[in-house]
TIDODO-485756 format. One record per residue: x negated, y, z negated of N, C-alpha, C in turn; residue number from 1. Coordinates in Angstrom, 3 decimals. Example, Ala and Ser with C-alpha at 12.3 -4.5 7.8 and 13.67 -1.06 7.14 Angstrom:
// residues 2
- -13.190  -5.690  -7.800  -12.300  -4.500  -7.800  -13.200  -3.300  -7.800  1
- -12.850  -2.250  -7.080  -13.670  -1.060  -7.140  -12.900  0.030  -7.870  2
This chain:
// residues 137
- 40.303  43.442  34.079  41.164  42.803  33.097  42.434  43.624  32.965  1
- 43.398  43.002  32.903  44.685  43.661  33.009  44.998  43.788  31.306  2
- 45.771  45.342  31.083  45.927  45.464  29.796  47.247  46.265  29.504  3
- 47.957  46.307  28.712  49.194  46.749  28.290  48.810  47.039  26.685  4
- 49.687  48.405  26.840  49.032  48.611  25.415  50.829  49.530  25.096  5
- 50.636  49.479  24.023  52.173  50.560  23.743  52.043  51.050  22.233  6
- 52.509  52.084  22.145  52.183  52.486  20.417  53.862  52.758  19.895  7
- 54.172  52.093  18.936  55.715  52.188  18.246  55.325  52.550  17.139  8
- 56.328  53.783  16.817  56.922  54.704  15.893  56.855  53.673  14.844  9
- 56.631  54.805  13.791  56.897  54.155  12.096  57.480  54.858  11.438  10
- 58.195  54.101  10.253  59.345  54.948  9.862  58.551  54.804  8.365  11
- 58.686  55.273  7.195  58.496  55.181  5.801  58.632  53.595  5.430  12
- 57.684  52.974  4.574  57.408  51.725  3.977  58.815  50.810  3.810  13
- 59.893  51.530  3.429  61.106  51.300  3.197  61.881  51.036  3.912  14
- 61.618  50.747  5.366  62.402  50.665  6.095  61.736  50.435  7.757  15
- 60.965  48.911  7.377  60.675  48.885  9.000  61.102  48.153  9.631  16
- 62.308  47.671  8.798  63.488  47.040  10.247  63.355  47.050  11.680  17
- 63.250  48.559  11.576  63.289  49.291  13.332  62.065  48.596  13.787  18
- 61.240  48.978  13.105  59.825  48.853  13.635  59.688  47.215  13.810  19
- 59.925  46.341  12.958  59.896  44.669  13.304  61.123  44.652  14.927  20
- 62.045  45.498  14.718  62.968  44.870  16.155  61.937  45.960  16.974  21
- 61.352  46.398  17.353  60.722  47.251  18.217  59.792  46.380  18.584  22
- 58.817  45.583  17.697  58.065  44.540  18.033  58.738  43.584  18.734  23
- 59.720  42.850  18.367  60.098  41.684  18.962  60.656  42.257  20.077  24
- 61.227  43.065  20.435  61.599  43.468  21.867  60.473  44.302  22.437  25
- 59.479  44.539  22.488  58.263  44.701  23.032  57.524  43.258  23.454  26
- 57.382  42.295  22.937  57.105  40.856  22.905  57.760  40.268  23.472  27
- 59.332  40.716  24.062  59.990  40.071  25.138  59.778  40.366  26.440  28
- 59.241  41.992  26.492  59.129  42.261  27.572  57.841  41.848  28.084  29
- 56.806  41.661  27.670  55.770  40.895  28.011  55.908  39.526  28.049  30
- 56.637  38.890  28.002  57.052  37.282  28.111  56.420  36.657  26.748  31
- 56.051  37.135  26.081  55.492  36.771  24.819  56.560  36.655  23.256  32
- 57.498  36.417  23.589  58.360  36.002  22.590  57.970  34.323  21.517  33
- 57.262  33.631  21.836  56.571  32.188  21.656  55.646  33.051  20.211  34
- 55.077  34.000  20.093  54.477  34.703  19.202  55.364  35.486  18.184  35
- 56.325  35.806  18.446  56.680  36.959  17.584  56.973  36.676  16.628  36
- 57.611  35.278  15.862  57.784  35.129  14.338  56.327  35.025  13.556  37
- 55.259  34.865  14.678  53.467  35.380  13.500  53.500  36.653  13.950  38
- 53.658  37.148  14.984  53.122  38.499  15.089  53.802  39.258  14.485  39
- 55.544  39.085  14.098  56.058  39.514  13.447  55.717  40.044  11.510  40
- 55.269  38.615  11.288  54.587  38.691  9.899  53.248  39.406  9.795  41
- 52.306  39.057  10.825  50.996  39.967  10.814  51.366  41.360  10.781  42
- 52.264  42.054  11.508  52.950  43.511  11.435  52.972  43.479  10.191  43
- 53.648  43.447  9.664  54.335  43.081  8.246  53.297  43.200  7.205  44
- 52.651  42.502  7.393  50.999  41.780  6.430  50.341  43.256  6.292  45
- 50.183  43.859  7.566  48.788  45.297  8.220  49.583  45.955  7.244  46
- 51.209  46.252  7.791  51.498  47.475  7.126  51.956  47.786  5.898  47
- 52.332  47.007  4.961  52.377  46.763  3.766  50.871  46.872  3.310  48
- 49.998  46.611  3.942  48.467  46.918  3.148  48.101  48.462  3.473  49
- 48.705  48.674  4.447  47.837  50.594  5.325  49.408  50.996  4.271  50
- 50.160  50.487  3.586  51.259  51.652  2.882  50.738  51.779  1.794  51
- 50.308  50.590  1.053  49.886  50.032  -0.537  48.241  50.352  -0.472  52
- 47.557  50.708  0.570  46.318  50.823  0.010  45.700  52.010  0.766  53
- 46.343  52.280  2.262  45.587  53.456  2.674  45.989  54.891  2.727  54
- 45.655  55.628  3.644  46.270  56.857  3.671  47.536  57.264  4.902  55
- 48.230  57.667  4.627  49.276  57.949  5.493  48.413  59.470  6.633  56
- 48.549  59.321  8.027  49.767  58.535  8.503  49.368  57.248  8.671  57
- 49.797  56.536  8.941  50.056  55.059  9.411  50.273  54.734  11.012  58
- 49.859  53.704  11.990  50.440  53.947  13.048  49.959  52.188  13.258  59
- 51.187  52.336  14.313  51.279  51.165  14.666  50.887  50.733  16.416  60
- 50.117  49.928  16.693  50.124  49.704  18.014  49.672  47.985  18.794  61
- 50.690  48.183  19.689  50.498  46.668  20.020  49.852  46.333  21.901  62
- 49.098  45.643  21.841  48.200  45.682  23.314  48.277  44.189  24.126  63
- 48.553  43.884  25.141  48.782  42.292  25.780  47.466  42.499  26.469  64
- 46.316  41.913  26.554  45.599  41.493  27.237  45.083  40.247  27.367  65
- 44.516  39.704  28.569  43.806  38.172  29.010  42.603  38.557  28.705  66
- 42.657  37.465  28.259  41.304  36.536  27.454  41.315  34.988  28.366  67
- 39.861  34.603  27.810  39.978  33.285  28.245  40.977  32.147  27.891  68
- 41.695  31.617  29.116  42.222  30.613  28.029  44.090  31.295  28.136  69
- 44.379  32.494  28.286  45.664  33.345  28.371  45.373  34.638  27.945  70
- 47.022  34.751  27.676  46.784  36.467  27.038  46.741  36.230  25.595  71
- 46.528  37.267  24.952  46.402  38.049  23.642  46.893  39.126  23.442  72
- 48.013  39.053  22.878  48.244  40.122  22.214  47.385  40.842  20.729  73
- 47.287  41.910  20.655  46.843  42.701  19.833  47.428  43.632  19.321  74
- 47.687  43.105  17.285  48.218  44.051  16.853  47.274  45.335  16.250  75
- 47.329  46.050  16.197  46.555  47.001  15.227  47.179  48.209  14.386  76
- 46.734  48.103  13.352  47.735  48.871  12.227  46.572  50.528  12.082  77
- 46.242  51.522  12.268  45.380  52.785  11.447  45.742  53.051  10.712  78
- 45.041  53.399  8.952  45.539  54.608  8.862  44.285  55.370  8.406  79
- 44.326  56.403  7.713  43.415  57.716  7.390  42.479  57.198  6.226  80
- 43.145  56.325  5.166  42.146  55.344  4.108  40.536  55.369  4.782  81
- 39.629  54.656  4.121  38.074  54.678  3.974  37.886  53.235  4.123  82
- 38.793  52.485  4.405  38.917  50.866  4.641  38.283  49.750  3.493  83
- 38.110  48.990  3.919  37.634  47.909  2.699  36.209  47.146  3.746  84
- 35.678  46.078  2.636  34.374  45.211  3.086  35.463  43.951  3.465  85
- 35.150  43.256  5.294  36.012  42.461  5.305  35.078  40.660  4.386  86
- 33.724  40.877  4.674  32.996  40.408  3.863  33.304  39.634  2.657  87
- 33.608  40.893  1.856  33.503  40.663  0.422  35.513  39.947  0.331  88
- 36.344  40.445  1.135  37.498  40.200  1.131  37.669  38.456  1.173  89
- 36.970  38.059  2.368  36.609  36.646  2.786  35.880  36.004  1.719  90
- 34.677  36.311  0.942  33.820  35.749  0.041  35.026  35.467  -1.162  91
- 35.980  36.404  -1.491  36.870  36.689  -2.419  37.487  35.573  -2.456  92
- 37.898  34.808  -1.061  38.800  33.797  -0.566  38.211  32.337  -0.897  93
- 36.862  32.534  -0.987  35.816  31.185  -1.168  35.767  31.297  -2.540  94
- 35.816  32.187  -3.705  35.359  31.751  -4.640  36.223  30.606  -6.034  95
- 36.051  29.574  -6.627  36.581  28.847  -7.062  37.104  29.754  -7.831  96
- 37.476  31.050  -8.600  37.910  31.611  -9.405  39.234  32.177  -8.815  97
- 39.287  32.143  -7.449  40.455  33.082  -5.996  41.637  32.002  -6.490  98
- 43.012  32.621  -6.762  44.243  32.358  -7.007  45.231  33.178  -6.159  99
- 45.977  32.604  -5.302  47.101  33.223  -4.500  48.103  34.528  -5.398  100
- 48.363  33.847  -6.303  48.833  34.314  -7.373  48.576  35.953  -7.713  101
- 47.217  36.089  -7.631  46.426  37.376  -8.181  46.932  38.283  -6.791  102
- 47.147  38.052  -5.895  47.569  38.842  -4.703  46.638  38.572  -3.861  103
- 46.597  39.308  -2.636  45.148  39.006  -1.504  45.869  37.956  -0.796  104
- 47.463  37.603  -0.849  48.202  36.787  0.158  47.721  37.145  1.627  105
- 48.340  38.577  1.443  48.534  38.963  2.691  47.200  38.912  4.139  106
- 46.425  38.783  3.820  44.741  38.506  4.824  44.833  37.212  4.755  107
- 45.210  36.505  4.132  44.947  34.946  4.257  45.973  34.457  5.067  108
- 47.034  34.900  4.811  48.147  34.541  6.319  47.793  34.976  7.339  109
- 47.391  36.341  7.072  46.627  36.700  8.604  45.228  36.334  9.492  110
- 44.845  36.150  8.695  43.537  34.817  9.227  44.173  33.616  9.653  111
- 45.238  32.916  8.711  45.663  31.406  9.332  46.439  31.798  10.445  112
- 46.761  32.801  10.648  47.724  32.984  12.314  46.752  33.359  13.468  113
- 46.063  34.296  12.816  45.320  34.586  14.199  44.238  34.107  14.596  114
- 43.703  34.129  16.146  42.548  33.944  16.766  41.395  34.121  15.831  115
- 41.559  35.778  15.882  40.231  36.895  15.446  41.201  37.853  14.417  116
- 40.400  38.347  13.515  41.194  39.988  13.146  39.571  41.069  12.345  117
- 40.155  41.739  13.018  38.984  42.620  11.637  39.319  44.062  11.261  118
- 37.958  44.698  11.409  38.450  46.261  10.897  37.346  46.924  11.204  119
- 37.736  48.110  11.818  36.962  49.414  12.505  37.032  50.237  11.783  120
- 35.996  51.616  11.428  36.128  52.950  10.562  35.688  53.576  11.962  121
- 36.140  54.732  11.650  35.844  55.977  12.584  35.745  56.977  11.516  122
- 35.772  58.440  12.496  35.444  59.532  11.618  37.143  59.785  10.912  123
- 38.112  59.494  11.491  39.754  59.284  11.349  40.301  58.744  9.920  124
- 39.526  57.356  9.667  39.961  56.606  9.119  39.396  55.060  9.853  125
- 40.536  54.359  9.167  40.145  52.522  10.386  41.042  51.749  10.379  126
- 41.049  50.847  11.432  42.220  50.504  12.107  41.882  48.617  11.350  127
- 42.807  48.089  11.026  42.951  46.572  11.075  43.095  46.356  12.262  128
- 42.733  44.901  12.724  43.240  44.761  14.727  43.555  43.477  14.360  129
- 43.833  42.597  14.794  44.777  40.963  14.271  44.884  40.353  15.869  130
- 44.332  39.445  17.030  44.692  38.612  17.887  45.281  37.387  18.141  131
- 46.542  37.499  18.365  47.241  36.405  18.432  47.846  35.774  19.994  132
- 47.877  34.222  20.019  47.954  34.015  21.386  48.702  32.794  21.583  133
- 49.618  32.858  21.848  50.764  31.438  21.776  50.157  30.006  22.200  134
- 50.315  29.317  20.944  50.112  27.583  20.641  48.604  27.456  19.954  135
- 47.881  28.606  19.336  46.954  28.834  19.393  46.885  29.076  17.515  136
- 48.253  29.318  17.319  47.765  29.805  15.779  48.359  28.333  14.972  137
């Protein structure tokens, strides 16, 4: 299986301009530009949650691989945080009491864009991972 993987720099919460044009011109060079206004927001979505909820550092990394069907890109956000239950996050989403309003936007856009997404712990910390694949979301 052929795989491309690349890891882009992060700058402080305040300022990831760089880091969104680093994506979209990473996404060109893989011919995958057809994705980048979701993959753009899924960036966006991870790291605003690994700034607002986990531990710094933060890192960002993006991977093109084939899957059935085409490629996939893969975003994945780490940071050093103790992660969350994706479970209870999802159950959160089902319950008649769940209001957009209350916050918890940000996973629910990222579920309606992507394929797959979830979350890994290590001894490090844990990584969000998000798969997205053009005409698909």
């Amino acid at each position: 299986m052929e795989r491309s993987t690349v890891g882009l720099a992060l700058v402080p919460a305040d300022g990831l301009g760089p880091v969104r044009g680093n994506v979209r011109e990473q996404l060109a060079q893989w011919g995958q530009s057809a994705v980048a206004d979701d993959c753009l927001l899924v960036v966006s979505e991870l790291l605003a949650n690994a700034y607002g909820h986990g531990t710094a550092p933060v890192r960002l990394s993006l991977a093109l691989h084939a899957q059935a069907g085409g490629q996939v890109v893969r975003v994945q956000v780490s940071d050093m945080g103790p992660g969350f239950d994706i479970e209870l996050v999802s159950a959160r989403w089902r319950h008649p009491s769940f209001c957009l309003s209350q916050g918890g936007r940000g996973l629910v856009l990222v579920d309606a864009l992507c394929l797959a997404w979830g979350e890994r712990r290590d001894r490090r910390g844990h990584t969000v991972w998000a798969d997205l694949r053009r005409g698909t979301a």
